[in-house]
Every structure is written in C-alpha cells, then in structure tokens.
DSSP file (Angstrom, degrees, kcal/mol; ACC not computed):
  #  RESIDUE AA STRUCTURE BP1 BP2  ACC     N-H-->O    O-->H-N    N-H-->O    O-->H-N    TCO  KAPPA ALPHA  PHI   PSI    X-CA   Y-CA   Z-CA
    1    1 A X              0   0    0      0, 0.0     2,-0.5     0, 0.0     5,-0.1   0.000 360.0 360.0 360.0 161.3    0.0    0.0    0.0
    2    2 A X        -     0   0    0      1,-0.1     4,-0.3     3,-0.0     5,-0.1  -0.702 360.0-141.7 -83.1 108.1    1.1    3.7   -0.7
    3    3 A X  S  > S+     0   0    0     -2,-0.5     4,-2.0     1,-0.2     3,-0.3   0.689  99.5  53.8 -25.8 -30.6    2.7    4.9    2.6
    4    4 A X  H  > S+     0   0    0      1,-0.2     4,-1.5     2,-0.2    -1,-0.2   0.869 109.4  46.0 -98.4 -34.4    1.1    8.4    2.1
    5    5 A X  H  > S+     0   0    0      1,-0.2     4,-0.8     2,-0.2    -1,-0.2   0.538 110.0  52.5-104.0  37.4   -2.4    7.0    1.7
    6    6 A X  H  > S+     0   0    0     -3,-0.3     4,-1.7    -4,-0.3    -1,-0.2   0.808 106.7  53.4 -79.2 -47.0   -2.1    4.7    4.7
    7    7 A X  H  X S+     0   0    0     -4,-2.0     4,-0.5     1,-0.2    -2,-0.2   0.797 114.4  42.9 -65.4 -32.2   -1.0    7.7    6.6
    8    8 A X  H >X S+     0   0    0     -4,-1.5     4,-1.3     2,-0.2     3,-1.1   0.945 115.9  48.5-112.6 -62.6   -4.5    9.5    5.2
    9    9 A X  H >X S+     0   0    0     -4,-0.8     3,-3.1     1,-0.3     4,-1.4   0.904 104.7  61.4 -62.6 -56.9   -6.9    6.2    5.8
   10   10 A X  H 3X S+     0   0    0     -4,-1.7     4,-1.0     1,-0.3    -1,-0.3   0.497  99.8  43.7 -41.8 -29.4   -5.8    5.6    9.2
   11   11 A X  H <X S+     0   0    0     -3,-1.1     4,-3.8    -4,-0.5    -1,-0.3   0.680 113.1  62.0 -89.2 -27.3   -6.6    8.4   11.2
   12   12 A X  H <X S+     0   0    0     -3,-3.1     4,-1.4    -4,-1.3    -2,-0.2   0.881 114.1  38.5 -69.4 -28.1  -10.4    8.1    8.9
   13   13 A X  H  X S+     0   0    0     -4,-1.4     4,-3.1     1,-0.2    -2,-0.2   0.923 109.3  49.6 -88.2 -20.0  -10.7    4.9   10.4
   14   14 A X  H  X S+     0   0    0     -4,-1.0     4,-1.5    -5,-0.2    -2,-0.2   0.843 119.3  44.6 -66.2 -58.4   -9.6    5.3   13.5
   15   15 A X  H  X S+     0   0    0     -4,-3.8     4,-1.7     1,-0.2    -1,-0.2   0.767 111.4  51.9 -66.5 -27.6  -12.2    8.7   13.4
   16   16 A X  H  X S+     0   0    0     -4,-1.4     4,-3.7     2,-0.2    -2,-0.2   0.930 111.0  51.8 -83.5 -25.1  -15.3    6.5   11.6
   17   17 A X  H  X S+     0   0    0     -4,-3.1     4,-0.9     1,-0.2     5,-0.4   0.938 111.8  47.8 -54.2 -71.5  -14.7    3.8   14.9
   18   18 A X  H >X S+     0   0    0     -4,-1.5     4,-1.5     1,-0.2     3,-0.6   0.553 107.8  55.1   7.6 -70.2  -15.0    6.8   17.1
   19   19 A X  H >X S+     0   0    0     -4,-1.7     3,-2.9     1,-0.2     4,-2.5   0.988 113.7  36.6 -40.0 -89.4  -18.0    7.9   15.4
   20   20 A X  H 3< S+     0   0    0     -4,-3.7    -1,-0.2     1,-0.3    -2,-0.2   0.486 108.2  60.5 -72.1   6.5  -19.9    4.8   15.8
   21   21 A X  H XX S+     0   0    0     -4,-0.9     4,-1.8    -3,-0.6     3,-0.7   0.747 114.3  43.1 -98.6 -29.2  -18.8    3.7   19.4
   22   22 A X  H <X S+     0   0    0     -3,-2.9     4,-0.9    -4,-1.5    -2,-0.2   0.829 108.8  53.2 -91.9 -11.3  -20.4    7.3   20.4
   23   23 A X  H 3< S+     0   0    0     -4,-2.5    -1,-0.3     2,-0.2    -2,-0.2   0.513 110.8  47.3 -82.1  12.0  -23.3    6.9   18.5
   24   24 A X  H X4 S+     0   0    0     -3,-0.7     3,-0.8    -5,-0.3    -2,-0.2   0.808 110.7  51.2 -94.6 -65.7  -23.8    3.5   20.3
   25   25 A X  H 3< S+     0   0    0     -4,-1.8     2,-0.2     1,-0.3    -2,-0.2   0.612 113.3  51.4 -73.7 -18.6  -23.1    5.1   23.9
   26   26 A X  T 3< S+     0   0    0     -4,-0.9    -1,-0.3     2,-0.0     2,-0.2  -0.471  72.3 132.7 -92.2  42.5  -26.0    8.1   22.9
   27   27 A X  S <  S-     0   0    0     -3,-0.8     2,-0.2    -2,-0.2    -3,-0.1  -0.612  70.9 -99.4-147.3 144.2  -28.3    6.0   22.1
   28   28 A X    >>  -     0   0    0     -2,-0.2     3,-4.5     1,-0.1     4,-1.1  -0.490  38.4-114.1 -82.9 142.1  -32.1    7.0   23.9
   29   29 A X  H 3> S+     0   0    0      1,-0.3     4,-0.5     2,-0.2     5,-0.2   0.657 113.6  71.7 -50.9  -6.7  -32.6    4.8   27.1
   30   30 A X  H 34 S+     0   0    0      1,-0.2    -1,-0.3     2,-0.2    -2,-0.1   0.565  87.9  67.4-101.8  24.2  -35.5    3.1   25.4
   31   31 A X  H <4 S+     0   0    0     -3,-4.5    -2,-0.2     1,-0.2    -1,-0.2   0.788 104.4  38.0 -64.4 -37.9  -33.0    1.4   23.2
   32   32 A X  H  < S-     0   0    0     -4,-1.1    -1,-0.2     2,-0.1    -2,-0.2   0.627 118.9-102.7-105.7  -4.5  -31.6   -0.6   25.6
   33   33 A X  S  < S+     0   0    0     -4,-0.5    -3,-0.1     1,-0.3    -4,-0.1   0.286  76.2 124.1 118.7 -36.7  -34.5   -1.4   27.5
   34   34 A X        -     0   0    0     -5,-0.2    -1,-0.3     1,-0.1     2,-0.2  -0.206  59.5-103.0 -73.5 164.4  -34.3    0.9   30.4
   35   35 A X        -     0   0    0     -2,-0.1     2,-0.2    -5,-0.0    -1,-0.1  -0.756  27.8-131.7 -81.0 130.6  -36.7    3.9   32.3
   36   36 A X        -     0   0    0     -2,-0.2     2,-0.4    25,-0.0    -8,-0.0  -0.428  28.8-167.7 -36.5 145.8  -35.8    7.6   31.8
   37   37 A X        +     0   0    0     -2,-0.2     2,-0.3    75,-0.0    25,-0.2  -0.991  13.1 166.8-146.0 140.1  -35.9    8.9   35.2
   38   38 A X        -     0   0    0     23,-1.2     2,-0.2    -2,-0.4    73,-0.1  -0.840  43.7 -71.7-144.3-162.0  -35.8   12.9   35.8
   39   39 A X        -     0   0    0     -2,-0.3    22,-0.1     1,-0.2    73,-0.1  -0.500  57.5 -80.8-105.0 136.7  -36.5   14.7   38.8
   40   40 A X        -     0   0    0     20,-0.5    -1,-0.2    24,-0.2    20,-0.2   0.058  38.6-145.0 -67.8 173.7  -39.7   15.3   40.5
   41   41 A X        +     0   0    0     18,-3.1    17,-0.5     1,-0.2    -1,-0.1  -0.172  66.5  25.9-110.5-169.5  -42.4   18.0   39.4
   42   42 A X        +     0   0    0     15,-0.2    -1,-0.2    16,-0.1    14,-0.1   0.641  69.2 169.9  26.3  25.8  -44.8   20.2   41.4
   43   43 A X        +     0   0    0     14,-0.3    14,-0.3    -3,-0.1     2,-0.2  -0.570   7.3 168.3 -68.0 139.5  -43.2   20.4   44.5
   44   44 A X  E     -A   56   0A   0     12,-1.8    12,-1.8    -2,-0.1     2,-0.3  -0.929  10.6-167.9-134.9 147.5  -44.4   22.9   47.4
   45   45 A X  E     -A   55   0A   0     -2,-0.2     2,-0.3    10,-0.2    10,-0.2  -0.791   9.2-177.3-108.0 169.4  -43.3   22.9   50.8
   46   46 A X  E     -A   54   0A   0      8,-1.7     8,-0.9    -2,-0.3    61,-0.1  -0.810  37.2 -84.0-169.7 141.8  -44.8   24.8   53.9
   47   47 A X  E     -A   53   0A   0     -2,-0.3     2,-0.8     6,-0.2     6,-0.2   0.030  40.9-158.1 -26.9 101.1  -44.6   25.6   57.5
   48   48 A X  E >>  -A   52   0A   0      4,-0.9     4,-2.4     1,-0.2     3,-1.0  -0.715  58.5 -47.1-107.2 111.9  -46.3   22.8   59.4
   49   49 A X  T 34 S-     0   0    0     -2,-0.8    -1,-0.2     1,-0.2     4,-0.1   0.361  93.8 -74.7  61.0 -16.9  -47.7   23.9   63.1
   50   50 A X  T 34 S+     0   0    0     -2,-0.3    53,-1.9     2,-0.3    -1,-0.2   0.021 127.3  76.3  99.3 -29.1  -44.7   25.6   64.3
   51   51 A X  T <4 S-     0   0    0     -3,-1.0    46,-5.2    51,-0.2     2,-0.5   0.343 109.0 -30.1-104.3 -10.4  -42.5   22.3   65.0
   52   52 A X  E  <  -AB  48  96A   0     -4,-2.4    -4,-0.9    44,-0.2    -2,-0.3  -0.941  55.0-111.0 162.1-175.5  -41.7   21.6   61.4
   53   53 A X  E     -AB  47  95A   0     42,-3.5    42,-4.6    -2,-0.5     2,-0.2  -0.893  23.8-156.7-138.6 161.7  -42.7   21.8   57.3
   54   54 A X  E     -AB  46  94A   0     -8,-0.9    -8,-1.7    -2,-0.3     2,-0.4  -0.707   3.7-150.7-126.2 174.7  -43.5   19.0   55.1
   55   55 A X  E     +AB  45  93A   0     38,-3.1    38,-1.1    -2,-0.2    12,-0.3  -0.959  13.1 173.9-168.3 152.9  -43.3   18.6   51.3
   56   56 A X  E     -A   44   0A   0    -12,-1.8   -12,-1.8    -2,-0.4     2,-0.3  -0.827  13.7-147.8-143.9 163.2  -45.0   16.8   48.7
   57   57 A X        -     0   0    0     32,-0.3   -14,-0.3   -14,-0.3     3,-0.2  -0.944  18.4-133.6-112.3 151.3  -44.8   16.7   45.2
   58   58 A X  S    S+     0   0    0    -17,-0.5     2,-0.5    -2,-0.3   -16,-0.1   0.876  89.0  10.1 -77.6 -44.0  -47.1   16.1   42.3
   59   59 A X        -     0   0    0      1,-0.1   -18,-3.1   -18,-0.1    -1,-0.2  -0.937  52.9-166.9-125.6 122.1  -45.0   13.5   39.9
   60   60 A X    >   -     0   0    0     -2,-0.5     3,-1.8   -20,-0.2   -20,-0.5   0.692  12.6-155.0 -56.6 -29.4  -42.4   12.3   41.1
   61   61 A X  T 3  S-     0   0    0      1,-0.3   -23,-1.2   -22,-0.1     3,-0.1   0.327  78.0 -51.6  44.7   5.7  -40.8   10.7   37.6
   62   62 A X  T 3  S+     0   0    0      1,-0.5    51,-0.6   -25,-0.2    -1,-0.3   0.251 120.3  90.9 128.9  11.4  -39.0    8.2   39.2
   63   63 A X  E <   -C  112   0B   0     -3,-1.8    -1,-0.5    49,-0.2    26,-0.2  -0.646  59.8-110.8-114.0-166.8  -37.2   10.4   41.8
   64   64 A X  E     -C  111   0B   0     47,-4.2    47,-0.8    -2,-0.2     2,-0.3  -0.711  12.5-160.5-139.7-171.0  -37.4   11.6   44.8
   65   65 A X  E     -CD 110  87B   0     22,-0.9    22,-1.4    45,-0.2     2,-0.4  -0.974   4.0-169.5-169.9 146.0  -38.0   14.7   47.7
   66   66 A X  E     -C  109   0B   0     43,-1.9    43,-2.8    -2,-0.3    20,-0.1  -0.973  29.0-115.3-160.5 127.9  -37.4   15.4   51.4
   67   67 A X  E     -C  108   0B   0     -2,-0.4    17,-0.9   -12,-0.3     2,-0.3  -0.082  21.2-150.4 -58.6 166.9  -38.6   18.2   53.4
   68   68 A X  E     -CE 107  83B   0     39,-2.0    39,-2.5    15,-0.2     2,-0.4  -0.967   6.7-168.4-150.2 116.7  -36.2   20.9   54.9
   69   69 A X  E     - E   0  82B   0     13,-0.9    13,-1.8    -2,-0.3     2,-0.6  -0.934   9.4-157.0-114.4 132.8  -37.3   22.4   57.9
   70   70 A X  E     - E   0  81B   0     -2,-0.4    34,-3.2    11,-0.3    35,-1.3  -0.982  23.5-162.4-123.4 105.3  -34.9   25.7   58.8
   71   71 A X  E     -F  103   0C   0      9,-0.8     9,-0.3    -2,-0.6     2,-0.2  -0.371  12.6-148.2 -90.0 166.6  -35.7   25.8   63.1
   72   72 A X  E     -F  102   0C   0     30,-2.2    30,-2.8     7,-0.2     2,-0.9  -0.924  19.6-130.4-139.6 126.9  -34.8   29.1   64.8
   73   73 A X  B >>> -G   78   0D   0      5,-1.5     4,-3.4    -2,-0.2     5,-0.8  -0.834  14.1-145.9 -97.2 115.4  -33.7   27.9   68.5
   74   74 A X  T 345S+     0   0    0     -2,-0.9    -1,-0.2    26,-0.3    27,-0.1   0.820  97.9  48.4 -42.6 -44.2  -35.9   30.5   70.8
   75   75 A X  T 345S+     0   0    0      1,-0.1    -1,-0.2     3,-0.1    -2,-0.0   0.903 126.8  22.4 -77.3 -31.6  -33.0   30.7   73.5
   76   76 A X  T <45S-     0   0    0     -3,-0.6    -2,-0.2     2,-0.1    -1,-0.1   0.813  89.6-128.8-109.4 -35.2  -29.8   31.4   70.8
   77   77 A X  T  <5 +     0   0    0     -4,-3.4     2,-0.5     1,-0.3    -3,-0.1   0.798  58.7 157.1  92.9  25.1  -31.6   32.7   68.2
   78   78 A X  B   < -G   73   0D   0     -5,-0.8    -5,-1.5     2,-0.0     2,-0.9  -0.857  32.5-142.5 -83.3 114.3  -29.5   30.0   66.5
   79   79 A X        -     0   0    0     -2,-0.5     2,-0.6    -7,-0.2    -7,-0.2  -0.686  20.6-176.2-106.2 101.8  -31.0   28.3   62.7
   80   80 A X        -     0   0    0     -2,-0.9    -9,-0.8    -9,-0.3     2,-0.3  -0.833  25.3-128.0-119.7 115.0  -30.7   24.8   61.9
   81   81 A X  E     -E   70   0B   0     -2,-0.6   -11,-0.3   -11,-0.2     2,-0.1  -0.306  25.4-176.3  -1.6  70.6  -31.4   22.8   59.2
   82   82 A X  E     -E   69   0B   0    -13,-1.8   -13,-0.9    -2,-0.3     2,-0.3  -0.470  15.6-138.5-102.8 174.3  -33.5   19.6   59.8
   83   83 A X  E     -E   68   0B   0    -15,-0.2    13,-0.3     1,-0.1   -15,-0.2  -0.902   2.7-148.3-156.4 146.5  -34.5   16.9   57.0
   84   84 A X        -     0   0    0    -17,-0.9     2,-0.3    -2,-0.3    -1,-0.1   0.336  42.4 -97.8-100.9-169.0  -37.7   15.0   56.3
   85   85 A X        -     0   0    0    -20,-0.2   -18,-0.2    -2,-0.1     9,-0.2  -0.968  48.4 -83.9-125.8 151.9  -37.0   11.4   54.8
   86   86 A X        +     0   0    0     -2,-0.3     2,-0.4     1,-0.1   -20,-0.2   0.000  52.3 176.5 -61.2 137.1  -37.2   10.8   50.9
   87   87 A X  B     +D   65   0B   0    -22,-1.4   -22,-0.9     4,-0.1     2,-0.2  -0.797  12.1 161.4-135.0 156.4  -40.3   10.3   49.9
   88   88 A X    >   +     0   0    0     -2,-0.4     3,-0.6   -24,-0.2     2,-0.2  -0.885  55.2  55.0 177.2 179.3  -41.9    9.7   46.1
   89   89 A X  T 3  S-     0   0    0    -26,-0.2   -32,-0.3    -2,-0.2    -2,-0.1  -0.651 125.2 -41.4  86.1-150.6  -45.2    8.2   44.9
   90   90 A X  T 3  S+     0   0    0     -2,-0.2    -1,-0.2   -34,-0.1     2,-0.2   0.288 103.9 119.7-110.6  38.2  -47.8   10.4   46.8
   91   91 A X    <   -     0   0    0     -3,-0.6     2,-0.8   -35,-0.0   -34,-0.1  -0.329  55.7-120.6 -87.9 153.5  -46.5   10.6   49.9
   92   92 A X        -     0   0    0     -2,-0.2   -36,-0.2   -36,-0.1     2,-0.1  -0.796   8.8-145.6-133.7 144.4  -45.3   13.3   52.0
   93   93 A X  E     -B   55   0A   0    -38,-1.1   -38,-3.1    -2,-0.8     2,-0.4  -0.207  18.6-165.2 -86.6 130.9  -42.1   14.1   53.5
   94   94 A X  E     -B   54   0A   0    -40,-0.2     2,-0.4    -9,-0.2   -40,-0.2  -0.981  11.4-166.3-144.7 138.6  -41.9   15.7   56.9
   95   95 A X  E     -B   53   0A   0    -42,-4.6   -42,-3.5    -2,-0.4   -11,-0.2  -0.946  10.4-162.1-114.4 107.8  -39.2   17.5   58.9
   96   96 A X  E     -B   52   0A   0     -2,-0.4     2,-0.3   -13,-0.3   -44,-0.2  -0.486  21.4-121.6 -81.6 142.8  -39.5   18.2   62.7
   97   97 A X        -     0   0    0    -46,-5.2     2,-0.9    -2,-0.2    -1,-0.1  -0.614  28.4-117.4 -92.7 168.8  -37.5   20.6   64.3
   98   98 A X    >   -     0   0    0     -2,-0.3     3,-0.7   -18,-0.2     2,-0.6  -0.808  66.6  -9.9 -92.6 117.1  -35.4   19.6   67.3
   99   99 A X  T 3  S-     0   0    0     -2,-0.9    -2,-0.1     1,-0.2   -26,-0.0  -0.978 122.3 -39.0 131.5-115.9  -35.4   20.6   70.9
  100  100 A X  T 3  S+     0   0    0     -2,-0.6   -26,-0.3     2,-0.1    -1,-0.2   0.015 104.8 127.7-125.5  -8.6  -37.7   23.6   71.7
  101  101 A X    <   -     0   0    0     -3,-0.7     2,-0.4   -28,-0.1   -28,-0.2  -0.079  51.0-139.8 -58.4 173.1  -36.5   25.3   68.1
  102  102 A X  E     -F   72   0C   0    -30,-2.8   -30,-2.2    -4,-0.1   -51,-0.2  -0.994  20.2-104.0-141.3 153.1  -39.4   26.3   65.9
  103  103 A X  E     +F   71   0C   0    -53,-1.9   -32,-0.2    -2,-0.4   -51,-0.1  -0.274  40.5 169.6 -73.4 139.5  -39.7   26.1   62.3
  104  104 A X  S    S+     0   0    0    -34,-3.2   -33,-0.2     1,-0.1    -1,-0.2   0.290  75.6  15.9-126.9  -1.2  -39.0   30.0   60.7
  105  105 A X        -     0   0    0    -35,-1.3   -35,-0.2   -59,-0.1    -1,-0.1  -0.233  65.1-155.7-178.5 108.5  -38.9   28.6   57.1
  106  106 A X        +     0   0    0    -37,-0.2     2,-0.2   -54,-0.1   -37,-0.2  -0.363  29.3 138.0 -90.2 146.8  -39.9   25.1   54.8
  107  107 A X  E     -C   68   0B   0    -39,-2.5   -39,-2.0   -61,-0.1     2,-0.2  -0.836  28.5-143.8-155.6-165.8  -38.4   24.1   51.7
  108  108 A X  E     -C   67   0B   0    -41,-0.2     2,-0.3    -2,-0.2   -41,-0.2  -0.953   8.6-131.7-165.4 174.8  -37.0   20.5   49.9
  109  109 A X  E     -C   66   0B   0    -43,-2.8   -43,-1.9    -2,-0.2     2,-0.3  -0.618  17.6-156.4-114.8 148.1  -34.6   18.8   47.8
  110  110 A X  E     +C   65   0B   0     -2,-0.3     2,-0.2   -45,-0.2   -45,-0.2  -0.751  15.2 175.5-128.1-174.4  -35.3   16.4   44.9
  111  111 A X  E     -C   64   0B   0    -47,-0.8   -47,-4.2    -2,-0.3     2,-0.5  -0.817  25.1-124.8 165.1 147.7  -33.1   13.9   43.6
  112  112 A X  E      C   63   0B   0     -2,-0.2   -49,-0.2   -49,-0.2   -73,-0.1  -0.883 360.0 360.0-108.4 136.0  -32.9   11.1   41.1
  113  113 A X              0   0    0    -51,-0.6    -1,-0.1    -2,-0.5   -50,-0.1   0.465 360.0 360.0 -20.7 360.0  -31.8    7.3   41.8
C-alpha cells in the first residue's frame, strides 16, 4: 500500500470507529430497554404547626423529595437545618424541628436514583 495514503486512511478509520462507538453510547434509554428517570415536578413545601414543614410533590418521575425544615432555637436565636425522609409516589415528607426550636422557614430537595 502507498505509505502516504495509509497515513491518510488511518486516522479516517480510527475517526469513523469513534464515530460509531459514540453513536452506540448516545443511544435514547428506550433502546436498551431501560426507564428515563428525571427529577420530580410540582413540589411545594410549607410551615407545618410551628415544629416543622413538610413537602410533597405532584410527579415524582422516578425520583425523589425530602422536606427541609430551617428551626430558629428560641434561647440562641441559632437556625438549623432539619431533613424529612425521601419520599416519592404520593407521599409526604416531613421534617420536625429539634429541641424547643421552631420552624421560621420550609423548603425541599429532589433527587434522582
């Protein structure tokens, strides 16, 4: 073979494997068989009672959601962070505060498997 047009094919094949190994690895998850998963929708949280907030969401999409309760400790005037437990389907996640704090502000986190 012509040294010069080895040097020319080789780097084309070397680019067309490339090519098809990434169009293989892109490929949409119902190729292969598997669930698309994203992150849940409609989430709201709120102030529950004074002792702590909940959250719920409306689809979940295959992930999940945990309340965040942010306590304010009456004696230090100190704000700490407390967490619900993960929740998805139609359940809802609730975060108590600890001690004697009271809740001064709900949110949550999502996340996917």
């Amino acid at each position: 073979m012509n040294p010069l047009l080895n040097l020319l094919t080789k780097p084309l094949l070397a680019g067309a494997l490339t090519l098809s190994v990434g169009a293989l690895m892109a490929a949409p998850a119902s190729a292969t068989g598997s669930v698309t998963m994203a992150r849940p929708t409609g989430c709201y949280s709120n102030v529950w009672n004074k002792w702590g907030a909940m959250a719920t969401c409306s689809d979940d999409n295959g992930g999940s959601w945990r309340a965040i309760a942010l306590c304010k400790s009456p004696s230090s005037g100190k704000l700490t962070p407390y967490y619900g437990p993960w929740r998805s389907g139609d359940a809802t996640s609730i975060a108590y505060c600890g001690g004697d704090s009271v809740a001064s502000s709900a949110g949550f986190e999502t996340r996917v498997y």
